[in-house]
C-alpha positions in Angstrom: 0.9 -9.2 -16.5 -0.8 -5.9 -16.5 0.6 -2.7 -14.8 -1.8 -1.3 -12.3 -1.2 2.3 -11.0 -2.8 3.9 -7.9 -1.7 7.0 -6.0 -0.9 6.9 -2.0 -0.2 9.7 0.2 2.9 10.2 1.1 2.4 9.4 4.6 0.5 6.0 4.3 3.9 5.1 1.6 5.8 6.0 4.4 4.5 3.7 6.9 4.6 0.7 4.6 8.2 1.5 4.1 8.4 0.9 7.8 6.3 -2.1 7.7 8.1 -3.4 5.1 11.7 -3.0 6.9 10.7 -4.5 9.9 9.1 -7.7 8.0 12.2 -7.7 5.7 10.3 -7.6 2.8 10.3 -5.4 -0.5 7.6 -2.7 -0.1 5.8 -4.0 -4.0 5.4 -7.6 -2.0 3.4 -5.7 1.0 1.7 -3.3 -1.1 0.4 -6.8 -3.1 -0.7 -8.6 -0.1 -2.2 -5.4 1.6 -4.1 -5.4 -1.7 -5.2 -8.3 -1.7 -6.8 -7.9 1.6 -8.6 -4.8 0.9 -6.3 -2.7 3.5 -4.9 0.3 1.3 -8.5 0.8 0.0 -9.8 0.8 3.5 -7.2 2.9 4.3 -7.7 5.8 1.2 -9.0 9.1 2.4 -9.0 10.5 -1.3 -12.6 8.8 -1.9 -15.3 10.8 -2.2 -18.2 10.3 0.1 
């Protein structure tokens, strides 16, 4: 399995942590699945336009 690094800001990390808690899941399972579906790279405000 290869190791895959990205960067979020602190306050999108933070609100997975809370999504995470409530769903009672570990916050590496959500970050794959919201992934998966495209949503942190939706949500990234660091691209440039």
């Amino acid at each position: 399995m290869r190791r895959f690094n990205f960067y979020l800001p602190e306050e999108l990390f933070e609100r997975m942590k809370l999504l995470a808690n409530y769903y009672n899941i570990s916050i590496t399972k959500l970050m794959v699945e919201l992934l998966e579906i495209g949503y942190i790279g939706m949500l990234d405000t660091r691209k440039n336009k």
